[in-house]
Structures are given as C-alpha cells and as structure tokens.
N, C-alpha and C positions, 0 to 999 in steps of 0.2 A: 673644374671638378666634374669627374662622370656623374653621371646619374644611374638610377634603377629602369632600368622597362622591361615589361613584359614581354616578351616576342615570341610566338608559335610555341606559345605553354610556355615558353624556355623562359626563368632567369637568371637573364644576361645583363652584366654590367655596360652600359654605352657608352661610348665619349660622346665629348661635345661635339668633335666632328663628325658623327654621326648626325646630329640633331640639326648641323647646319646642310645637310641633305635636303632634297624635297624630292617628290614624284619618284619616276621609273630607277633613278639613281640611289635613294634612300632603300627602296625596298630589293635591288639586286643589291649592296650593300648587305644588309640584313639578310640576306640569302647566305652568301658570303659566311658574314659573324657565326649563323645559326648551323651552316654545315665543320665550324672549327669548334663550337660552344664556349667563344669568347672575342670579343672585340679588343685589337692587337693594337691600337690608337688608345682604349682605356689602362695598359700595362705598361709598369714601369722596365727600366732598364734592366733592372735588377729581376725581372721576370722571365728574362729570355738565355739564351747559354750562347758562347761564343766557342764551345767545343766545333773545331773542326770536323771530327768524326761525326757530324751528326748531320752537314751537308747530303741532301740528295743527290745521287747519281744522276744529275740532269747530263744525258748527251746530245749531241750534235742535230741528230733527228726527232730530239726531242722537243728541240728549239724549233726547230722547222714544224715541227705539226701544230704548236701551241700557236707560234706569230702567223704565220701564211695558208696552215687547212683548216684548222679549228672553227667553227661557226663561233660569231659573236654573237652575242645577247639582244645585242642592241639592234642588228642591220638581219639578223636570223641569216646572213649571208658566210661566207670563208672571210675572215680578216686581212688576208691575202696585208699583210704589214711591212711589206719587202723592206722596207727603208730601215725598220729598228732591226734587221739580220746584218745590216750593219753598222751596230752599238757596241758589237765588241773595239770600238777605238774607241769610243768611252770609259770600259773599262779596261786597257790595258792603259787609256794617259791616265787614269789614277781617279775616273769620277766616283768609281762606286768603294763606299766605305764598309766595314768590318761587316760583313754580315754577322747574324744576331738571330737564333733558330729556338724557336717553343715546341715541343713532342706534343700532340694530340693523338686522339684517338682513332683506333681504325687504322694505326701505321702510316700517320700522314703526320710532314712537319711544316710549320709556317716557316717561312726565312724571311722576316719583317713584311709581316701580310701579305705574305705573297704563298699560295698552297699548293703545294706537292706530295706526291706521294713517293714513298721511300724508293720507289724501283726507278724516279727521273719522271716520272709521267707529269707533265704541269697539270693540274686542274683548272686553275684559275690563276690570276694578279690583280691585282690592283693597286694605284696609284691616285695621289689627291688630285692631279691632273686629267685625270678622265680619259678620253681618247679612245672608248672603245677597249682598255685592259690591255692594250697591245703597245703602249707607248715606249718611247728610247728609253726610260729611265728601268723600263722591265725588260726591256730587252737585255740593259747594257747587265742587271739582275741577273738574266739569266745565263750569261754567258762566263758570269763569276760563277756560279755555281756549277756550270761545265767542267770551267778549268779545275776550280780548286778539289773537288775529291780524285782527281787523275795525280794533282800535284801533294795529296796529303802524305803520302810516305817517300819524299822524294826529300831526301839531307839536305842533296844540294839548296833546295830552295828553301824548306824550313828549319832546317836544323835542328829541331825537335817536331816528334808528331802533335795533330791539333792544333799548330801555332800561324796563325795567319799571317804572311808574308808575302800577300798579293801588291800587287800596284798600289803604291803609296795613294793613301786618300789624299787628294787634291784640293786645300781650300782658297788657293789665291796662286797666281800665275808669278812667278817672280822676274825682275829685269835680268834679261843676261847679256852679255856679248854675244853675238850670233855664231861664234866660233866655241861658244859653251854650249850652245842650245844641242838636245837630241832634236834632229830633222827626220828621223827614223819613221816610215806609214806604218798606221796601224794594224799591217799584215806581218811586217817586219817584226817590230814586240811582241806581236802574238805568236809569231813563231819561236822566237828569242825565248818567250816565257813556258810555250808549251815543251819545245822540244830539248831546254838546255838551260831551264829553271831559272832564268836571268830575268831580274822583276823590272822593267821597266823605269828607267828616271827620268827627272826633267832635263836633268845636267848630260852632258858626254862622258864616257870614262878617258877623261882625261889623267895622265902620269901627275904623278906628286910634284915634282920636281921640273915640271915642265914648262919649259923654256917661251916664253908667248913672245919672244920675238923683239926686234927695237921698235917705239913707238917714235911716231915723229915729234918733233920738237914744232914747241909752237908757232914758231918763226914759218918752220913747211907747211903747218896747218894755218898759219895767214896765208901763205903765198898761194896753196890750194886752193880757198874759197877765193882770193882776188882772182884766179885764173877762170875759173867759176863762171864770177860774176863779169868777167868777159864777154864770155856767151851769149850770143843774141837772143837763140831761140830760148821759147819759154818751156820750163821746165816746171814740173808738179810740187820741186819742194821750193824755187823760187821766193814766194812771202819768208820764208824760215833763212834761206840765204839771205835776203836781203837784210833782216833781220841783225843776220849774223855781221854782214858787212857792218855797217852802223853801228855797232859795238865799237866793231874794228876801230871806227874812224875819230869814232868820239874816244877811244882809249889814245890815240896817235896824238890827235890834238892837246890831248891832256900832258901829255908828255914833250 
C-alpha cells in the first residue's frame, strides 16, 4: 500500500519502493517524483494510456546524448554507456513490453517512469536496477520509443493508427528445431522492422504447406549413434551418447 509523505511542500503519494530507498538513491528518486508531481510505482494500470500517439519523438541522437554525453548524477562525469547503444537487440527479440505513457505537465510525458519531453529530449530514466540511469533495460526503452512514433502511421505494420505492433513481448523462450529458429542479428530485425515494417518473430516464416523433408527411421538413428560411439576421440556431448547407447542396448536385450 503507498503511503502519504511530504516532499518539498509537495503532496506526493509514495510507494513502498520508494521507502525501501535509503541515502543518495532515495533522495535523486525524489528529485525525480517531485520534477513529474507523482511517483509512477504508486499508480495503477489503469492510470497510464497505451495511445500510441502520445509516444515521444525520441530520435537516434537522442539516444546518443542521454546514454554516452549526458553527465550522470552519480560520477558528475559523461555516462559514456556504450554497451546499452546496443539494447536495441533487446528490443527488436521482443524484451521490451507495451509501453504505457502519463501526460504531465510542462509538455513532458512519463513512458513508465521513464521522463521525456515531447520534442525526444530524454530528461532522465530510471530503473529499480540502478546502474547509474543508463542501464540495458532503458536503453533497450529507448530504442522502442525511437522506432515506434516513425512506425505510428505506417499500415503495413499497424494496420490501424495508435495500435502497438512492436516486437512481440517476450515471456519464455520456446523449444524449436533449429531449422524453425529466426538466426536473424539484431541489425537484421532492426532493419527488417524499421525499413519494411516486419515485427520481428521467434519462429522463421516458414510456408504453410512446407515440406520438412524425410526423417530417418529409427533403425538409421541406432545405426548413427553406434557409428558415434565408435569414435575414439572424446567428444563434448559423449556422457549424453553414452547415455544414449545404453538405452540402446538394454532395449536389444529386452527383445
């Protein structure tokens, strides 16, 4: 449950994740809260809008000034974060979900506490991870909000305006045959989704109707791994063949 506190005159409703704050981190926090006039951890779902249209114009060099020249808080030095300039493979394999945007005042919008001002300019981020405000998970933040108001009136990709059709949110890896996997780099998608509005999937676009070929019969896949386990030299998946064989042999015997 939030609580009440007082903060620089202001009352601001707090979360509890504020309260489990302490020191230099609690109070640029509160800095934070007191420049949007509300703590974005104390509101609910249903407090934020998922219009499209209301994404800031974050672009390219936007990104670059915020992670790489921007002075951080903490080191009063340039963040210089080169490594989260490449978290757009985070969000084109599908890590980052729905953004979720509150209008404040002054022409500034939160995109899940994260503060912008409507012309792309980042102000700030912030993540429960810390890291200096510059971490992959804002980075990979901000590179969704690059793409997506470039791609808001483009059919192909949403087929109506406002409708979020980014890179499917990603909550669990699934098994595939390696001949279903996208093996696609993350420069690839990103061009895929920037230049010819293709979202990204985990799957290949493989044909309907498409022929995956004869599988062998079990009898070649005995005969494979005894050919296998011929082989002197030691090999990495070894325990797992050997494994295999031993099935093998105690199925023969039974039979």
């Amino acid at each position: 449950m939030a609580s009440q506190l007082n903060a620089f005159s202001t009352n601001i409703q707090f979360s509890e994740y504020f309260f489990s704050l302490d020191g230099p981190t609690k109070h640029r926090y509160c800095e934070k809260v007191n420049e949007i006039g509300f703590d974005p951890y104390a509101l609910k779902k249903s407090d934020f809008s998922e219009d499209f249209a209301m994404i800031p114009r974050v672009e390219y060099p936007d990104i670059v000034n915020y992670l790489v020249l921007q002075t951080s808080w903490a080191t009063n030095q340039q963040m210089k974060a080169y490594k989260s300039m490449d978290t757009f493979n985070f969000f084109v394999s599908g890590w980052v979900n729905v953004l979720q945007m509150k209008e404040v005042s002054g022409g500034k919008v939160v995109v899940f506490a994260r503060l912008a001002e409507k012309n792309g300019t980042v102000l700030t981020g912030h993540c429960m991870a810390g890291l200096s405000e510059a971490c992959s998970h804002i980075g990979a933040m901000l590179f969704a909000c690059e793409t997506g108001p470039r791609m808001q009136n483009s059919v192909t990709c949403t087929g109506s305006e406002n409708k979020w059709l980014m890179p499917c949110h990603v909550k669990e890896i699934p098994y595939l045959p390696v001949s279903e996997m996208d093996l696609s780099s993350a420069k690839q998608k990103h061009a895929l989704l920037t230049n010819k509005g293709k979202v990204p999937m985990t799957l290949r676009d493989l044909p309907v109707n498409k022929n995956r070929g004869i599988r062998p019969t079990t009898e070649e896949q005995n005969n494979f791994f005894l050919t296998l386990a011929s082989v002197k030299a030691s090999l990495p998946f070894c325990p797992l063949l050997n494994h295999t064989m031993n099935c093998l042999w105690l199925k023969r015997k039974s039979t």
